[in-house]
py3Dmol code that shows the C-alpha trace and the ligand (Angstrom):
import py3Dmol

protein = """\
ATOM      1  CA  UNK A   1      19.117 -60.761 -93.339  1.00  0.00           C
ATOM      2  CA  UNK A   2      18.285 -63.538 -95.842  1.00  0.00           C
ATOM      3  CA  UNK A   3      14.844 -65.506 -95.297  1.00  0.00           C
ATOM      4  CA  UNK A   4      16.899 -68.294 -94.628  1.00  0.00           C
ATOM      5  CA  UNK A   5      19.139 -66.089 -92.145  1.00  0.00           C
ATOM      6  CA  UNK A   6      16.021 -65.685 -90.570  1.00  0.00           C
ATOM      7  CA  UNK A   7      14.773 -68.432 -90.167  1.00  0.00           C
ATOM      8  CA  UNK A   8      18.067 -70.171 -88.578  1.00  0.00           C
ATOM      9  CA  UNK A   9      17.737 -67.151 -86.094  1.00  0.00           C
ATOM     10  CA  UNK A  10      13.845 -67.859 -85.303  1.00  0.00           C
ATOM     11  CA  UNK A  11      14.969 -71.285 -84.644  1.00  0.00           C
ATOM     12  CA  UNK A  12      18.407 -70.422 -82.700  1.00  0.00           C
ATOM     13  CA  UNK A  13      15.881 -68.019 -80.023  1.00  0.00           C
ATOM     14  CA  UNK A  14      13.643 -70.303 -79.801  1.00  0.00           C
ATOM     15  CA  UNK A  15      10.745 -68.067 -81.590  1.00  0.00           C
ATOM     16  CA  UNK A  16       7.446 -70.344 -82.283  1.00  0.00           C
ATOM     17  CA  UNK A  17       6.834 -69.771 -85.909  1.00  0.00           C
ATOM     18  CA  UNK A  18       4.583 -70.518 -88.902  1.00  0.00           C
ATOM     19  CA  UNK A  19       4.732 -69.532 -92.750  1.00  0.00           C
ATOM     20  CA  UNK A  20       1.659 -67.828 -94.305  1.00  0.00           C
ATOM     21  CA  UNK A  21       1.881 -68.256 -98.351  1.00  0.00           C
ATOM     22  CA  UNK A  22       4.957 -66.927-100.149  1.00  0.00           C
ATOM     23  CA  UNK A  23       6.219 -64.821 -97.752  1.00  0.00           C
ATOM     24  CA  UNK A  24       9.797 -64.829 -98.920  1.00  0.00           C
ATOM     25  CA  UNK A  25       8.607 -63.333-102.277  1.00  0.00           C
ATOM     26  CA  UNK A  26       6.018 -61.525-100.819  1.00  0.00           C
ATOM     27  CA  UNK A  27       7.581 -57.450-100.414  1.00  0.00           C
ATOM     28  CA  UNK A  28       6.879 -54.189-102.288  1.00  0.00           C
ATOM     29  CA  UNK A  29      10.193 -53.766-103.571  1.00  0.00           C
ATOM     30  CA  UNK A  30       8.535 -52.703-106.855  1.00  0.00           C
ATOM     31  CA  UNK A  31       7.255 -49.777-105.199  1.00  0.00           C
ATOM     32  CA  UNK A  32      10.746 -48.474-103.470  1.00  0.00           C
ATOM     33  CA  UNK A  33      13.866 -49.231-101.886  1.00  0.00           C
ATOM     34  CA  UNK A  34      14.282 -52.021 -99.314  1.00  0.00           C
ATOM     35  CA  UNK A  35      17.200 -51.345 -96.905  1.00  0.00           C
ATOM     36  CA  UNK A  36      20.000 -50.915 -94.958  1.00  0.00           C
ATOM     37  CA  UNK A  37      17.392 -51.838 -92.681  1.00  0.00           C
ATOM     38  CA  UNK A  38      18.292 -50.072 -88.991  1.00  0.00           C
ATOM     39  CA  UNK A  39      15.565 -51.222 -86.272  1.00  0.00           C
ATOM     40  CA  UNK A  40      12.671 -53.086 -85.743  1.00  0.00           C
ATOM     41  CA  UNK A  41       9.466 -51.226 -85.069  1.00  0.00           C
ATOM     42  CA  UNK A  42       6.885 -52.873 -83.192  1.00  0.00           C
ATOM     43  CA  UNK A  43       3.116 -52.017 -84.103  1.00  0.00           C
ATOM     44  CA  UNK A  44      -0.836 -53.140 -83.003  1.00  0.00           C
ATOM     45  CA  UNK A  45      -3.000 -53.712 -85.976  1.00  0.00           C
ATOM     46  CA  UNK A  46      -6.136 -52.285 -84.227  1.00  0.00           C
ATOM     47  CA  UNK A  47      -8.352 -55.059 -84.114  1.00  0.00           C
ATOM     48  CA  UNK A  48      -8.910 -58.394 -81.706  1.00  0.00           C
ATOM     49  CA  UNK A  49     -10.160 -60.670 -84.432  1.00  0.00           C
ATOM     50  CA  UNK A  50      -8.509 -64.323 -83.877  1.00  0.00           C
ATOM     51  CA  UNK A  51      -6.848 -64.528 -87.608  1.00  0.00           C
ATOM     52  CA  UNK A  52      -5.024 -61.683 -89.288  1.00  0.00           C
ATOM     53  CA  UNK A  53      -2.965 -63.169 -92.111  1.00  0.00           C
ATOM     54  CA  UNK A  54      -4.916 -62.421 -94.985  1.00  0.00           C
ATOM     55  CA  UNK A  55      -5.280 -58.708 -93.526  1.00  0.00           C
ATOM     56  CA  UNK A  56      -1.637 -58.318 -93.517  1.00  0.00           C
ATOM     57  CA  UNK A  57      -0.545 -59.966 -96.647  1.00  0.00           C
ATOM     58  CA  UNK A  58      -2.767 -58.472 -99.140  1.00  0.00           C
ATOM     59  CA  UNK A  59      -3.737 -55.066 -96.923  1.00  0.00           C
ATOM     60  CA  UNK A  60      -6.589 -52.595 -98.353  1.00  0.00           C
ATOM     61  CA  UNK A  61      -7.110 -50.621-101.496  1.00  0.00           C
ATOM     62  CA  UNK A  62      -5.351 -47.268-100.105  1.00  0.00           C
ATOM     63  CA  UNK A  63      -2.875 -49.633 -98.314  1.00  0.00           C
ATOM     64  CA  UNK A  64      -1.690 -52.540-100.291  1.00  0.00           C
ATOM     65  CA  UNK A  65       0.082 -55.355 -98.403  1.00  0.00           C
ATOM     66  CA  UNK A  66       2.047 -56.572 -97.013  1.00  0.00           C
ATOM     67  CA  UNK A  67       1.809 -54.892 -93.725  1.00  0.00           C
ATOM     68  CA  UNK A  68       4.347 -56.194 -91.823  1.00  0.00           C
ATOM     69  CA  UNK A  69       7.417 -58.852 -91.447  1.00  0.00           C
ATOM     70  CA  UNK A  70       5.595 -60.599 -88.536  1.00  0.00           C
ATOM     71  CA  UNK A  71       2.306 -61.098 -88.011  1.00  0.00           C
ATOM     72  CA  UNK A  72       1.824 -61.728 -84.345  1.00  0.00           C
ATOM     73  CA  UNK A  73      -1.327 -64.105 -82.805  1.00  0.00           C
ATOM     74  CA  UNK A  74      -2.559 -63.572 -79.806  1.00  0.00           C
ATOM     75  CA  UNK A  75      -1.281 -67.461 -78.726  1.00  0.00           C
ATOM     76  CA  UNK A  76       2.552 -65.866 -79.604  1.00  0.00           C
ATOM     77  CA  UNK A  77       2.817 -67.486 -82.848  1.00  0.00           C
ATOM     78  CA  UNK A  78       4.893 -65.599 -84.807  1.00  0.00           C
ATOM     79  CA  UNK A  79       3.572 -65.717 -88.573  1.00  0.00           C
ATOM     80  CA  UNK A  80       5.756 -64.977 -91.213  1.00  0.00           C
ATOM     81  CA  UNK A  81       4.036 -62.581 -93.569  1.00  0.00           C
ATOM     82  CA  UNK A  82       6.048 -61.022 -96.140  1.00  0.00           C
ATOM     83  CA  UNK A  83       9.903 -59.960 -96.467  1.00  0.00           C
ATOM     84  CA  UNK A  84      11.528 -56.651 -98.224  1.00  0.00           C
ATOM     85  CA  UNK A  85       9.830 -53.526 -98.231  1.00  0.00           C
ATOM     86  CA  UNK A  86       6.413 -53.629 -96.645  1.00  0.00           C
ATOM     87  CA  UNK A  87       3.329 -50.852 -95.940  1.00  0.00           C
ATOM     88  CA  UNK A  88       3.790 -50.629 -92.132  1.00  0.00           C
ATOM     89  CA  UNK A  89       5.863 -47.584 -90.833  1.00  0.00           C
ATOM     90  CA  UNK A  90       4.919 -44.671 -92.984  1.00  0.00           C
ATOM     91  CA  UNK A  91       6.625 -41.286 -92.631  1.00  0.00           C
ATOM     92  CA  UNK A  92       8.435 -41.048 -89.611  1.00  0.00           C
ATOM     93  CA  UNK A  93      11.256 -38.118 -88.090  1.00  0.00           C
ATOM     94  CA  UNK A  94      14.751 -38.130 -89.404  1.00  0.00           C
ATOM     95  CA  UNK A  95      15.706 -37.911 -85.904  1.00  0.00           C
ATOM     96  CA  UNK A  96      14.599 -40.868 -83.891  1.00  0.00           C
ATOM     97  CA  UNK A  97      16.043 -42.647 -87.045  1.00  0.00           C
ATOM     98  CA  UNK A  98      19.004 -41.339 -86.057  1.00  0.00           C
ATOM     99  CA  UNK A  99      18.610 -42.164 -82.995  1.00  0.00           C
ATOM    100  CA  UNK A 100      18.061 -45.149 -83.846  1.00  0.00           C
ATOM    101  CA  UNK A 101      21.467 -46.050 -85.625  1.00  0.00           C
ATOM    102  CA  UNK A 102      23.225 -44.492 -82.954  1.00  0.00           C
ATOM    103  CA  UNK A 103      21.399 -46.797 -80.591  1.00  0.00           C
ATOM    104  CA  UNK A 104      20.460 -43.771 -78.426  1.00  0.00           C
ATOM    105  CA  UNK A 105      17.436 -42.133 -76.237  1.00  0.00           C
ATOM    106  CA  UNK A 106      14.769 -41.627 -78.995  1.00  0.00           C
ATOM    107  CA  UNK A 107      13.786 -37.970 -79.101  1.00  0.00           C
ATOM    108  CA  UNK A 108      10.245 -37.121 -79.677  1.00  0.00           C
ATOM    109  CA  UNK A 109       8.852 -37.018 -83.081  1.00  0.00           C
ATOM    110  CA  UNK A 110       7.546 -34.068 -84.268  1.00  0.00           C
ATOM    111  CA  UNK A 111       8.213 -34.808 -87.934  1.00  0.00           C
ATOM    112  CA  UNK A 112       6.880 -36.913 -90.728  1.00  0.00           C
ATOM    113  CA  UNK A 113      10.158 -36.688 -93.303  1.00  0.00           C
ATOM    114  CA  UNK A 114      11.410 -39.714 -94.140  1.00  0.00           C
ATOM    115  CA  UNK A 115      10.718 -42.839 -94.984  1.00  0.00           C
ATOM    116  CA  UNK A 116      10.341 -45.803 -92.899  1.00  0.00           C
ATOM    117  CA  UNK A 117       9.442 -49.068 -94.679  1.00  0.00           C
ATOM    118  CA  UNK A 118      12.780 -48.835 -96.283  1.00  0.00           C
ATOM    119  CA  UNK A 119      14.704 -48.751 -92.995  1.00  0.00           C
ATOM    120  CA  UNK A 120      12.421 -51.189 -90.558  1.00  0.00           C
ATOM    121  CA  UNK A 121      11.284 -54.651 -90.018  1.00  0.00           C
ATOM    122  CA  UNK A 122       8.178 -54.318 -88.538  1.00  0.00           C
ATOM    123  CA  UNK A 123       5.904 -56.812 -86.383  1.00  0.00           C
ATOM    124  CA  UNK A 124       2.293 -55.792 -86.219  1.00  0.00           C
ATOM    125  CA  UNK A 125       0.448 -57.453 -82.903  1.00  0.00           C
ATOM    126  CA  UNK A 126      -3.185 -58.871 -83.754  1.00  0.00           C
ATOM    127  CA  UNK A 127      -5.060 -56.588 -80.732  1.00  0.00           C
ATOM    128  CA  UNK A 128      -6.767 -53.720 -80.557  1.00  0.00           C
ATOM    129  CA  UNK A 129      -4.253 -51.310 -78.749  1.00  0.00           C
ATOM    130  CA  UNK A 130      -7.171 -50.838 -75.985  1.00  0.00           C
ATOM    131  CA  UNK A 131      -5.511 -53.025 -73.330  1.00  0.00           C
ATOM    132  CA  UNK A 132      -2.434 -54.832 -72.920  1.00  0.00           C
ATOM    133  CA  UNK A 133      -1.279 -57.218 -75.689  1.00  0.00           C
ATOM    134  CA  UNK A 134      -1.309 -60.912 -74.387  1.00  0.00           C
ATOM    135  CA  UNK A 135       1.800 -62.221 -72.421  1.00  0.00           C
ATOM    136  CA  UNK A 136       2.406 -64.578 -75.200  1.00  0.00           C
ATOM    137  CA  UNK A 137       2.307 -62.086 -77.901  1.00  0.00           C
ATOM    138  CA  UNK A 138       4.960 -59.869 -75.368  1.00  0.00           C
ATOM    139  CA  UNK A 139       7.145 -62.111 -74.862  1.00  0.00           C
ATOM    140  CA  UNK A 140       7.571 -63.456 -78.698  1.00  0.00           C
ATOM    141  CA  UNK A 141       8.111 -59.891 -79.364  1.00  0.00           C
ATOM    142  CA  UNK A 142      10.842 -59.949 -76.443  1.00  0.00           C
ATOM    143  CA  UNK A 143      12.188 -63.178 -78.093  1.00  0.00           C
ATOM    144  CA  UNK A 144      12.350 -62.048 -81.903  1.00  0.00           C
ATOM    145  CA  UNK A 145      13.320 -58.968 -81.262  1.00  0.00           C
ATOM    146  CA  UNK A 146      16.766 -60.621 -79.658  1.00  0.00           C
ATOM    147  CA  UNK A 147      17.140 -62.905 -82.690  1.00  0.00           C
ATOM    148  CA  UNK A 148      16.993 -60.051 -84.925  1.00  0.00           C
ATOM    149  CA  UNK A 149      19.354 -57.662 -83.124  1.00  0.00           C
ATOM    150  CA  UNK A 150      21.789 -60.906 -82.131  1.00  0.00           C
ATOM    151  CA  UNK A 151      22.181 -61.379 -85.814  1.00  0.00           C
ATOM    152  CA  UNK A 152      22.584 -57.566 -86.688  1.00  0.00           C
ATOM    153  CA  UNK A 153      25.190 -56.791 -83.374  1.00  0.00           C
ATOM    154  CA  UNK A 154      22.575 -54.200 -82.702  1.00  0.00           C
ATOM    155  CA  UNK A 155      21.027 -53.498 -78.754  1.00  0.00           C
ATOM    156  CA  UNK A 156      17.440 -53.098 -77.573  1.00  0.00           C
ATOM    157  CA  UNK A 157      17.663 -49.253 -78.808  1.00  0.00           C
ATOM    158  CA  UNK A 158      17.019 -50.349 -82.447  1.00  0.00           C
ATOM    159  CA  UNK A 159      13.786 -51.422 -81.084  1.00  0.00           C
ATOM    160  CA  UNK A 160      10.525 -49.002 -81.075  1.00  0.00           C
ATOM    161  CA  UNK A 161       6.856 -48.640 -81.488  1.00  0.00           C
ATOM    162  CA  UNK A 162       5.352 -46.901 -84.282  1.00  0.00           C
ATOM    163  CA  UNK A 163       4.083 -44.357 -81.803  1.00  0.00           C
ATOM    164  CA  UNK A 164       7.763 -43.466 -81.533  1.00  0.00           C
ATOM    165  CA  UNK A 165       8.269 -42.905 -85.042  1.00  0.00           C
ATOM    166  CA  UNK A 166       5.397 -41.259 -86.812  1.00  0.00           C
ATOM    167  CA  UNK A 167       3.441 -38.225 -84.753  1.00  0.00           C
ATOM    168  CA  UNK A 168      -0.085 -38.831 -84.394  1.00  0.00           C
ATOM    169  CA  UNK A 169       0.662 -42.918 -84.094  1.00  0.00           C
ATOM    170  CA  UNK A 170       0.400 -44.879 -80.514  1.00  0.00           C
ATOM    171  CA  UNK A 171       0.519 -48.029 -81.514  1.00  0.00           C
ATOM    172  CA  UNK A 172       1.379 -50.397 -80.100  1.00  0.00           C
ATOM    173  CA  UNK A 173      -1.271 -49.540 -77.767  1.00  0.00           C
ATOM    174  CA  UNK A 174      -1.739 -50.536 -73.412  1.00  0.00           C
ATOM    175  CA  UNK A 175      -5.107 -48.235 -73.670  1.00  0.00           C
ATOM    176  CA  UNK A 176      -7.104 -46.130 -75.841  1.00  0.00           C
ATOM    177  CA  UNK A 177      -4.735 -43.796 -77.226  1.00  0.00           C
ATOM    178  CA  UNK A 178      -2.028 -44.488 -75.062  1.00  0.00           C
ATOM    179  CA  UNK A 179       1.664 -46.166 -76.557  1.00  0.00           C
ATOM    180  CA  UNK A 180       3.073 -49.244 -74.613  1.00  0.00           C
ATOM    181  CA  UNK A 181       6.014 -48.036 -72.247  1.00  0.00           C
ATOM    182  CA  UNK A 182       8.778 -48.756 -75.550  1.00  0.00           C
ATOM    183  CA  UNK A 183      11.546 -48.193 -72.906  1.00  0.00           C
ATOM    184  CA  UNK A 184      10.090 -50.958 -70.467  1.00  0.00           C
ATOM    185  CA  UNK A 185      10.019 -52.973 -73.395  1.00  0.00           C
ATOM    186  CA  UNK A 186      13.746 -52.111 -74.340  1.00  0.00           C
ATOM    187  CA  UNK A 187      14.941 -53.227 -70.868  1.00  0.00           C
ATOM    188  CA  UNK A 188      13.097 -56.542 -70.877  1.00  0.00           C
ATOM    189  CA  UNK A 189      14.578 -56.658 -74.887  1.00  0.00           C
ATOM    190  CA  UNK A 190      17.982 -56.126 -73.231  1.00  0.00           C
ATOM    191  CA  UNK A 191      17.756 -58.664 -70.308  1.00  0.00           C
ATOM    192  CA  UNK A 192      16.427 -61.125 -72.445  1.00  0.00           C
ATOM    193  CA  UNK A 193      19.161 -60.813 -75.000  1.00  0.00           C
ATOM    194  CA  UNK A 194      21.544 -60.875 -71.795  1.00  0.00           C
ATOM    195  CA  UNK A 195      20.941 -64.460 -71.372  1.00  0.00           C
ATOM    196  CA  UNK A 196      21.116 -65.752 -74.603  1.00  0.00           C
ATOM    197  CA  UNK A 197      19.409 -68.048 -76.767  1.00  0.00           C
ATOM    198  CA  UNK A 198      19.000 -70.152 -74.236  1.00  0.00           C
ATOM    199  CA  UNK A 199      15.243 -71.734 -73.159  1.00  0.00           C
ATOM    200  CA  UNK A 200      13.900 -69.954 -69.962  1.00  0.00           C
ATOM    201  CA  UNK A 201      10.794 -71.208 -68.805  1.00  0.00           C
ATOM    202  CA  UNK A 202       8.665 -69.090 -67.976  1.00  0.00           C
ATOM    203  CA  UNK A 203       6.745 -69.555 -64.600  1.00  0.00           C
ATOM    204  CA  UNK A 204       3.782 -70.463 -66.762  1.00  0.00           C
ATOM    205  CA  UNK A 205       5.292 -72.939 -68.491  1.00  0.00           C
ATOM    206  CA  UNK A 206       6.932 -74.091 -64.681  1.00  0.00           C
ATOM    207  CA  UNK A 207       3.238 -74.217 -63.709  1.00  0.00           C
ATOM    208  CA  UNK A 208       2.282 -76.321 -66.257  1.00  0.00           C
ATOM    209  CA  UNK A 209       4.748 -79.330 -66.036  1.00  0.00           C
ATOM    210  CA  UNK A 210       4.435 -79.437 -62.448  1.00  0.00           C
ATOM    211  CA  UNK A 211       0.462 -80.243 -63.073  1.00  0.00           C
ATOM    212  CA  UNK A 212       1.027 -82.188 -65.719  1.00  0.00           C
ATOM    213  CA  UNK A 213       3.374 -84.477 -63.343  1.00  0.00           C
ATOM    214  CA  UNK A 214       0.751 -84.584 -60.903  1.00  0.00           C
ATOM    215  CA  UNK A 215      -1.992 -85.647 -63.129  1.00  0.00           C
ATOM    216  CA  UNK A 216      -0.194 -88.545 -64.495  1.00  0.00           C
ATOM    217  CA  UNK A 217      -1.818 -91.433 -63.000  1.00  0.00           C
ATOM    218  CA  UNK A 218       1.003 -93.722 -63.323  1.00  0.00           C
ATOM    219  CA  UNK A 219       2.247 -94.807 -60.031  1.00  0.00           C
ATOM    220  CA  UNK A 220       0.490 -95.013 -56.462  1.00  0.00           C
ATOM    221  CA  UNK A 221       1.850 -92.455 -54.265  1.00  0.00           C
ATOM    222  CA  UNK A 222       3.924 -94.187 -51.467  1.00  0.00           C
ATOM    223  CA  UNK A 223       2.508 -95.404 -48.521  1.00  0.00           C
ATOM    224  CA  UNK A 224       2.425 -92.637 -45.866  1.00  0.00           C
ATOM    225  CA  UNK A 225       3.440 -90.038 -48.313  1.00  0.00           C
ATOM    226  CA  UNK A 226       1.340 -86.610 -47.768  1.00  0.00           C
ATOM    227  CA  UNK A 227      -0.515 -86.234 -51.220  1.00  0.00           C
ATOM    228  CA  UNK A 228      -1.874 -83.492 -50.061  1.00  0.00           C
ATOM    229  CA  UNK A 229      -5.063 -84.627 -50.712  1.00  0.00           C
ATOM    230  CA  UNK A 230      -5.008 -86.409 -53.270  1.00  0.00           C
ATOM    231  CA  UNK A 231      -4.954 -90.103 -52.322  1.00  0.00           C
ATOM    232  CA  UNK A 232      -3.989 -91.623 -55.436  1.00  0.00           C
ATOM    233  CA  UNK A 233      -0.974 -90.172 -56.937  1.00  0.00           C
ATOM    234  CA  UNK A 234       2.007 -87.586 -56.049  1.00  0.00           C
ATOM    235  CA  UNK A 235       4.484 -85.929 -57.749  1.00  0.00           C
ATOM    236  CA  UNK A 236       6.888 -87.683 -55.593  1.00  0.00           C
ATOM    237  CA  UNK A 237       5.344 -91.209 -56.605  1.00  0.00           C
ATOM    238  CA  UNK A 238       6.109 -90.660 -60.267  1.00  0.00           C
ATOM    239  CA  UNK A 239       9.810 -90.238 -59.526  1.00  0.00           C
ATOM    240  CA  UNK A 240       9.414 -93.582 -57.372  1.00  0.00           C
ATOM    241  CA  UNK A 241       8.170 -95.351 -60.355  1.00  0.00           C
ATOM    242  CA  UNK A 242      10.582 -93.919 -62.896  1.00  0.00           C
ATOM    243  CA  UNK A 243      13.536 -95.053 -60.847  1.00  0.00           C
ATOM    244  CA  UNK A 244      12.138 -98.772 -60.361  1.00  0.00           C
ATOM    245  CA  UNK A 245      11.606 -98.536 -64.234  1.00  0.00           C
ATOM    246  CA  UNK A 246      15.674 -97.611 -64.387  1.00  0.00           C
ATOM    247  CA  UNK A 247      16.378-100.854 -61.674  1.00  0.00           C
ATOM    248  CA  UNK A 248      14.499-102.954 -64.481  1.00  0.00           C
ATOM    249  CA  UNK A 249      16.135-101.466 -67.058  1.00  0.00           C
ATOM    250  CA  UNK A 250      19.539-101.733 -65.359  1.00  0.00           C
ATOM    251  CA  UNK A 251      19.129-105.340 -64.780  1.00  0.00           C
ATOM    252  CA  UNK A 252      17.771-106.448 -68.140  1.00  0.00           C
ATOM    253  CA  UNK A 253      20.993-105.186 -69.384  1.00  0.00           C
ATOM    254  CA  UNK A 254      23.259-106.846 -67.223  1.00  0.00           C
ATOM    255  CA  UNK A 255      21.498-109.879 -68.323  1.00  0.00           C
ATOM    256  CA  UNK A 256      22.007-109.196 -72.045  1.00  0.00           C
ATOM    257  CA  UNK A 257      25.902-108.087 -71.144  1.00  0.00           C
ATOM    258  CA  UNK A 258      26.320-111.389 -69.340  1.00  0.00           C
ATOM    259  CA  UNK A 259      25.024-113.105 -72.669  1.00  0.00           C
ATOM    260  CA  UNK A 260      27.119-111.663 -75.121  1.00  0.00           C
ATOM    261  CA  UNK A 261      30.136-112.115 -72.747  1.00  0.00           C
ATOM    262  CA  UNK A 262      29.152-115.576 -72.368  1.00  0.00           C
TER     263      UNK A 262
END
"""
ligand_1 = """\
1
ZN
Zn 1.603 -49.085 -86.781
"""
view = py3Dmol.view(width=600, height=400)
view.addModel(protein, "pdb")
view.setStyle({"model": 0}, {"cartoon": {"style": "trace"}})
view.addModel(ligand_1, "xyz")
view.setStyle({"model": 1}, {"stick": {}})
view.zoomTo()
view.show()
């Protein structure tokens, strides 16, 4: 996948996005080989703080960056960090990679023989791996993972955690030392990808209209309408107001039809 593939792909799933620096140029290719990429590997970067960019582009002295693809806030943006060959899944066993192409159950690992930045795009979480990741960061992981496998033709088995791939790893973490359930995540992966690109709202997001509707103080609710307590305005008022907007709409242009026939 190009950067531009990718970004056509963020945009066709609907994945909320941002570019950090060069991140197109940004890789270690200099260091190694970059592909055939097989999965996407999903990874916590061990700490809570609220901006992780800098972190993951430029890494540490016995890590050098970048460490990771995506960069993901706990608000579900998806930052772009780097692209090519990055510092993020180590030495990992030959057979969950296999496992991997085959999209099949991943065995356990219990080797540490081959090497994974050239064969993964990985995503790396901004929490600490001692409780749950946020539901915004889950579900953009849900989301991107579908727009990379939709491109590739690949399933939700080319998806795991880093705790899958390299013993002694448990990232990404639901409690102190503890991995994520990688094969709850596959399923929700795989029902996502079911329904397509389309927009699902989420019942958060259903939530969140619906107040916003009845906050709008734009029409008096009808007379005798139950606001349910709230005397002033009603969901059911707005849509009142919206169609007596369309009746003066309508007949303004009727008038201007009546003109130009005229
Ligand atoms: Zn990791």
């Amino acid at each position: 996948m190009t950067p531009a593939q990718l970004l056509s792909q963020l945009k066709k799933w609907g994945v909320k996005y941002k570019e950090y620096e060069d991140w197109e140029e940004h890789n270690r290719n200099h260091k190694g080989p970059w592909g055939p990429v097989y999965g996407f590997m999903w990874h916590h970067t061990g700490t809570d703080n609220k901006d992780q960019r800098l972190l993951l582009r430029k890494g540490y002295s016995e890590l050098p960056g970048p460490l990771c693809h995506f960069g993901i806030a706990q608000d579900g943006t998806c930052w772009l960090i780097g692209w090519g060959r990055a510092n993020h899944a180590g030495s990992g066993d030959d057979d969950v990679l296999r496992a991997v192409i085959n999209e099949s159950r991943k065995p356990t690992d219990d080797e540490a023989n081959t090497d994974g930045n050239r064969h993964f795009y990985g995503a790396e979480f901004w929490y600490s791996g001692n409780h749950a990741m946020t539901q915004a960061q889950y579900e953009t992981g849900i989301l991107l993972s579908c727009a990379i496998n939709d491109f590739h033709g690949w399933n939700e088995e080319s998806e795991i955690g880093h705790g899958e791939w390299q013993p002694g790893k448990w990232d990404p973490g639901i409690r102190s030392g503890d991995m994520e359930d990688m094969n709850r995540v596959r399923r929700d992966i795989a029902a996502r990808q079911k329904m397509g690109p389309k927009p699902v709202a989420s019942n958060n997001q259903k939530t969140q209209t619906y107040r916003e509707v009845w906050d709008l103080d734009v029409a008096p609710a009808p007379k005798g309408h139950d606001t349910g307590g709230n005397k002033y305005r009603a969901p059911i008022s707005l849509l009142v107001w919206i169609a007596e907007q369309q009746d003066v709409i309508n007949k303004k242009l009727d008038e201007i039809m009546k003109r130009l026939d005229g």
